[in-house]
N, C-alpha and C positions, 0 to 999 in steps of 0.2 A: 507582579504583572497583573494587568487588570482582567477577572474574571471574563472571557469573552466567550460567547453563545455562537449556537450555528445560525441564529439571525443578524447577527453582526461580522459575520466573516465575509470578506471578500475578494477581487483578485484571485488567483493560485489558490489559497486555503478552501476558498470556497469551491472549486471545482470536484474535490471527493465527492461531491454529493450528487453529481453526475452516477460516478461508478455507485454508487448506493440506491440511488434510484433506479438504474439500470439493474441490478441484481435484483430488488427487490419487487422489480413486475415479472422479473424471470423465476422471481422463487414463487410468486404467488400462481404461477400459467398451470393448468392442471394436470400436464407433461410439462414440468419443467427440469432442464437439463442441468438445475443448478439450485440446491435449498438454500438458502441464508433469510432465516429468521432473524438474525442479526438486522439486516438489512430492512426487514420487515416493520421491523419495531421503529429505526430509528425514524422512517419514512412514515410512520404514523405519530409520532412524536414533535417533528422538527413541525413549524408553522408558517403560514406563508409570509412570502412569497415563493417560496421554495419546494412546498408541494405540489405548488399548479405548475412549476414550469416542467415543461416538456422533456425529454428526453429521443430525440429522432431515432429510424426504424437500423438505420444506419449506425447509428453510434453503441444504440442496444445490443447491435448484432455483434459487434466489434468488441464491445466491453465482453460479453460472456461469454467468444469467443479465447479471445488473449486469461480471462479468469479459468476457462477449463484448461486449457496450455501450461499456466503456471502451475495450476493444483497438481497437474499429472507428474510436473517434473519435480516438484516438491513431494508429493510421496514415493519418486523414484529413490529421491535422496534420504528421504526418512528409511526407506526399507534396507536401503545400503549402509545407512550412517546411523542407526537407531540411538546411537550417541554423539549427533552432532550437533550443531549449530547451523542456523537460520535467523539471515540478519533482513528485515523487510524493510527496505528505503522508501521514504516517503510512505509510510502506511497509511493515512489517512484513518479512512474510519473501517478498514479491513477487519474483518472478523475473522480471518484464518486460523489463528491458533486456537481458537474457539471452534469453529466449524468442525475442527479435525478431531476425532477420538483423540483420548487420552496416549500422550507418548512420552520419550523422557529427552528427547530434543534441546537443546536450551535455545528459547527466541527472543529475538531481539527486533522491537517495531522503534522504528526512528521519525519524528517528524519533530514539526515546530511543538515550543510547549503550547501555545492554544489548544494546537489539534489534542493535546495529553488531558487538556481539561475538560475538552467536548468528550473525548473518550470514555472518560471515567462515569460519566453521566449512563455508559451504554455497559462496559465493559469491567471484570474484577482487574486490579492491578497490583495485586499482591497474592500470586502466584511463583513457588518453589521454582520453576523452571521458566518465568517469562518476566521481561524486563523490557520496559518504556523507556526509551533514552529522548527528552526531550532537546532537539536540536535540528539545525541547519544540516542538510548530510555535508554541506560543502565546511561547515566548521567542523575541522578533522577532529578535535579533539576525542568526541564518540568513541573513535579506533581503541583508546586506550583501555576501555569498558567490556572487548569484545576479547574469549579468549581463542587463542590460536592452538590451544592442543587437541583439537579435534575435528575434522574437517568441515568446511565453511559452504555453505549455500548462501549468494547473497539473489534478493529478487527485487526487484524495481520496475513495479506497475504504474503506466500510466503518469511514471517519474518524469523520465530524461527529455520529454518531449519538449519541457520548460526551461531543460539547460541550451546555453550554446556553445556553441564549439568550445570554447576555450575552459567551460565548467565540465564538460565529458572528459576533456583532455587529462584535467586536473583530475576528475575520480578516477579514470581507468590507472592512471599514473600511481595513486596512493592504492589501490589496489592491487597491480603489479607490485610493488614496494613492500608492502606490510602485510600483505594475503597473499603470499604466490603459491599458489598449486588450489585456493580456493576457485568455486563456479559461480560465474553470474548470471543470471534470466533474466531477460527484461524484452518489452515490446516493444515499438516503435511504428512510426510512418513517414511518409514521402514527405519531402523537401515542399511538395506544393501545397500538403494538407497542414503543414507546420506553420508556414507563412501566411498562410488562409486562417487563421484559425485566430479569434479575437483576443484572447488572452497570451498567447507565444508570443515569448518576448524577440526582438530584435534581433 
């Protein structure tokens, strides 16, 4: 596949960089609710057009809201489950395994292989307990990669807002199926900001 860059991403791919840019004016605030030097770097790295665009006060508030929500509920999990598993859907350019002190977790970031290549530029990928599955989450295949003897937190930021009914149906389905008694986190919004929104598909 052909080497692609965060200057040639577009559609869907390109959107992570919303959530990173958002983190990354929130990790730099001198009270900020939220550190991701992750974030920091890549946002001084990527080049324009990407660093001028904007990010609204609104969307800001939204992104680092739904990020402290997930983190809280991910270290409820890590502190119950100190030997689980955490499967991140659509991770984009998330830095949480990173973020988090050292644990023995095993995690699991799932996206397109592009996003695994823009990754690698930011992040190590040959770690004992962390694992890149590059893939579609709708191409099930992945599951087979994921083990089940220990219990599951799956998390899906700023994922499902691109699926439509009929792609929810189908993940909730394979996850009732193949994960039953695993949790899932995820965010979401109103029917009117989905369909307002220039990238949601149909």
């Amino acid at each position: 596949m052909e080497n692609r860059t965060i200057e040639t991403l577009t559609g869907v791919p390109e959107t992570m960089l919303i959530t990173v840019r958002a983190r990354a004016l929130e990790s730099k605030k001198r009270r900020s609710q939220l550190k991701d030097t992750y974030a920091e770097l890549i946002m001084k790295t990527v080049d324009s057009p990407h660093r001028k665009k904007k990010v609204s006060p609104g969307s800001r508030v939204g992104v680092i809201a739904r990020t402290l929500i997930i983190d809280e509920q991910i270290a409820l999990f890590i502190s119950a489950n100190p030997r689980g598993t955490v499967v991140n859907l659509g991770c984009g350019l998330d830095a949480r395994f990173f973020r988090y002190p050292p644990f023995k977790v095993r995690w699991f970031d799932i996206d397109f292989p592009e996003t695994g290549q823009i990754r690698r530029n930011f992040y190590p990928d040959l770690l004992e307990n962390y694992t890149f599955i590059g893939s579609s989450i709708l191409d099930f295949g992945w599951t087979n990669l994921i083990p089940r003897d220990q219990p599951i937190l799956f998390i899906a930021e700023g994922v499902f807002m691109y699926f439509n009914e009929l792609e929810m149906q189908a993940v909730t389905e394979m996850m009732s199926q193949q994960f039953a008694g695993s949790t899932l986190v995820f965010d979401g919004i109103s029917r009117y900001l989905a369909k307002n929104s220039k990238i949601h598909p149909d």
